[in-house]
N, C-alpha and C positions, 0 to 999 in steps of 0.2 A: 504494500500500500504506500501510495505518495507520501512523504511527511506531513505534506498540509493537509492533508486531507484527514493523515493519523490525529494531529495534534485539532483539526477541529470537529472531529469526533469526540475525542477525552473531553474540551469544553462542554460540546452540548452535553456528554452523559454527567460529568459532572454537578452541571447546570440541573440539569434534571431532579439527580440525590438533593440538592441542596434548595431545590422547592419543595421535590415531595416531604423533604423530611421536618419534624412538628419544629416548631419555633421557640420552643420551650420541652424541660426533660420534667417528668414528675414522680416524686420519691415516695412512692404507696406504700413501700414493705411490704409488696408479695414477693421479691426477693429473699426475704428472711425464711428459715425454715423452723417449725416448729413441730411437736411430738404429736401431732396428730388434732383432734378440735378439744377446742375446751380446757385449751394448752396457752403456758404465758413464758416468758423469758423475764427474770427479775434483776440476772445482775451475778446469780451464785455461783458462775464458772469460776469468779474474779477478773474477768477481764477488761472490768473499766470502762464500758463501753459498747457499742456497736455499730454497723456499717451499712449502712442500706445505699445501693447504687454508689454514689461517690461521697455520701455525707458523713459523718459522725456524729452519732450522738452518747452525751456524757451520761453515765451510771456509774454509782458507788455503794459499795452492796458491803453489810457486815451479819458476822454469824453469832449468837452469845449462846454458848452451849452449857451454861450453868440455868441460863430457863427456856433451853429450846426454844429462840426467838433469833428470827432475824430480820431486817431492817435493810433499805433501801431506800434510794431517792435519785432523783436526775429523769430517766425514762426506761421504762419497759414494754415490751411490745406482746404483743395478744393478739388469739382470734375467740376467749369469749363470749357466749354469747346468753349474758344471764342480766337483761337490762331492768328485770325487776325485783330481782335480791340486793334488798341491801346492807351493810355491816362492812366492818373490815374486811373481813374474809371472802369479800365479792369485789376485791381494791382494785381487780385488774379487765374489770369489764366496763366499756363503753353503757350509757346510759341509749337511750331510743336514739336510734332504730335496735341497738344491742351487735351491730358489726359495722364494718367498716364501712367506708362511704362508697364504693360498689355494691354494697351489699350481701359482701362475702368477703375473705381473706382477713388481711393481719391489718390493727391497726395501733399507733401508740398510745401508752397511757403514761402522764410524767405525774409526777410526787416533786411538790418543793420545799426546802424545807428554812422554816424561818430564822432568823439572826435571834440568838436570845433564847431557843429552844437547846439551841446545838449550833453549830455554825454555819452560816447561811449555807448554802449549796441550791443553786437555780439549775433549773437543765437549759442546758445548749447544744445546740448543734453546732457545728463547724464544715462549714465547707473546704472543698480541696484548692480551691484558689477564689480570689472575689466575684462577684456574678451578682445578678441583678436575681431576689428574691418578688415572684410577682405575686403571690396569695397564699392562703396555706385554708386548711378547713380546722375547725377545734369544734369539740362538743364538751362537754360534763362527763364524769363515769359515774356509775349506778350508786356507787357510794355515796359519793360526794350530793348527787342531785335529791336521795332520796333521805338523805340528812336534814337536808334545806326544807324539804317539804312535811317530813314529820319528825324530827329533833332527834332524840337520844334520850329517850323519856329515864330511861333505867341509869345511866349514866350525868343525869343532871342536866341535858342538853336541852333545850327547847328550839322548836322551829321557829323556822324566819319569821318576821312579823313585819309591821308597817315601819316605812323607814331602814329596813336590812340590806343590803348587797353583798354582791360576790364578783369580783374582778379579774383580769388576766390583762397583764402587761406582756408586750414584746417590744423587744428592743435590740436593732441590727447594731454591730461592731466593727469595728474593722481589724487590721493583722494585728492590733498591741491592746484589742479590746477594751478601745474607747467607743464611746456610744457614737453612732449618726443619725442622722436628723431629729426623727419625733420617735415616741413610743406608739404602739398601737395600742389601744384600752377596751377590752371588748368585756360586755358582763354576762357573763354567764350566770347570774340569777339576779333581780331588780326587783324589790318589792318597796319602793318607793311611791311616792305619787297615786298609790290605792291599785299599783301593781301589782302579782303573783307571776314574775316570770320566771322560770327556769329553763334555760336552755336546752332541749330535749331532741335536737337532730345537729347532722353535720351542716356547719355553719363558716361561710367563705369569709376571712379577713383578708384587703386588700393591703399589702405591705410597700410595692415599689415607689409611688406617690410620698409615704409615713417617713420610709427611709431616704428616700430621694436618689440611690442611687448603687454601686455593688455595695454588698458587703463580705464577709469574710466568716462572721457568727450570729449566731442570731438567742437571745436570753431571753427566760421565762420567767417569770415570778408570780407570786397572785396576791390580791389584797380584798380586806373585809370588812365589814361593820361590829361583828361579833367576834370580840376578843373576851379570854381572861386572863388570868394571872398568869398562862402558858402560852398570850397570845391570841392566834386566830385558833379560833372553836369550828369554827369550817373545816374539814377533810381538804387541806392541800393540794389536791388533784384536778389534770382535766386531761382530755383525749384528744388525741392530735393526728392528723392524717393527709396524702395528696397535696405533697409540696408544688410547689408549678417554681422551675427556676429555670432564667432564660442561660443556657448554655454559652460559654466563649466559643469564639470562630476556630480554634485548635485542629485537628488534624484536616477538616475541611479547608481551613485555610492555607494552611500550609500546601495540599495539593494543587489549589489552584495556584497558588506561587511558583510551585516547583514547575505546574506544566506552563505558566508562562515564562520563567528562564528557560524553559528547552525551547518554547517556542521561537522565545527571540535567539538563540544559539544557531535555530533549524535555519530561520532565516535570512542570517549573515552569513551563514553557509552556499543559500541558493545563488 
């Protein structure tokens, strides 16, 4: 085949991959693999962490074997599907719909835990270089929502009342994790103003506009109206799923560079 004719073939197939392909990658964690349904990952390998496509997210997991207890916070991932138990012991399932926002497969659940209880610890993701974060979905999990809605009668807790909330902070960083732009504040329960909301499906926040621009991490925290002497009396939790992140030009671009050095090589040659 001619050279020109080679090298303007590569463009258009090129050209081609690089419309068909989506303009954004999204990090669902059906990647992840777990023991079958009804199954959760909390952190007990020791590994610190986890990887879904090219992200990281932060877990820190400890064991006390003098009262067979252990403890966790940062994010754990689940497939779940128990949106109407609620109590501790149900900490790792999604609230309604009770699966992930396809409607099947794995979805995250993070734990934060407050300054003052123990030492802060917020979960964060990390990306593998800076990119433009453009939505994410967050819901409540079963615990946490059905807390909100009927207390902790046995334990001294009372449900939300007039004037109560429950909030979720995010906030992008960049490489030395300083904060950028704005925080996102989304409520995942509002019983203000003669409200009863509780957030009971997956729910889109729009982050690229907040942040204004890449980042590098992205931090969780939550905040409430119902403290006591241990702080916030809310279940520190919420559900997290379907990152949408607009991709770097990386090996696509590099290809079309490379075939246009040959091509202008091909044709100082003719």
């Amino acid at each position: 085949m001619n050279n020109r004719y080679f090298f303007t073939a590569a463009f258009l197939i090129v050209g081609l991959i690089a419309r068909s392909a989506p303009a954004y990658l999204i990090v669902d964690f059906n990647d992840l693999t777990l023991d079958g349904p009804d199954s959760y990952w909390n952190g007990s390998d020791g590994s610190g962490g986890f990887y879904s496509g090219d992200v990281f997210f932060t877990n820190q997991y400890e064991y006390y074997p003098a009262f067979d207890m252990e403890a966790w916070s940062g994010f754990a991932y689940s497939n779940i599907d128990r949106p109407g138990a609620g109590g501790h012991t149900n900490q790792y399932a999604v609230y309604d719909p009770g699966t992930g926002r396809s409607g099947a497969g794995n979805y995250v659940v993070a734990y934060y835990v407050e300054e003052g209880f123990s030492d802060e610890f917020r979960p964060r993701l990390s990306l593998s270089s800076p990119a433009e974060v453009l939505d994410l979905y967050v819901n409540n999990t079963a615990y946490t929502a059905l807390f909100i809605r009927d207390g902790d009668i046995d334990r001294g807790f009372s449900p939300f009342e007039e004037g109560d909330w429950y909030r979720l902070h995010i906030q992008g960083l960049d490489e030395g994790l300083n904060p950028l732009g704005s925080e996102a504040v989304v409520y995942l329960a509002d019983y203000r103003d003669g409200q009863t909301f509780i957030m009971d499906e997956w729910t889109p926040v729009e982050l690229a506009s907040v942040f204004g621009g890449p980042v590098q991490h992205i931090e969780f925290r939550v905040e409430g109206s119902k403290t006591g002497d241990w702080g916030l009396e809310t279940p520190t939790y919420f559900a997290l799923d379907d990152i949408r992140i607009i991709p770097e030009p990386g090996v696509l671009g590099l290809v079309l560079f490379g075939l246009a050095g040959l091509w202008i090589v091909q044709r100082r040659r003719l």
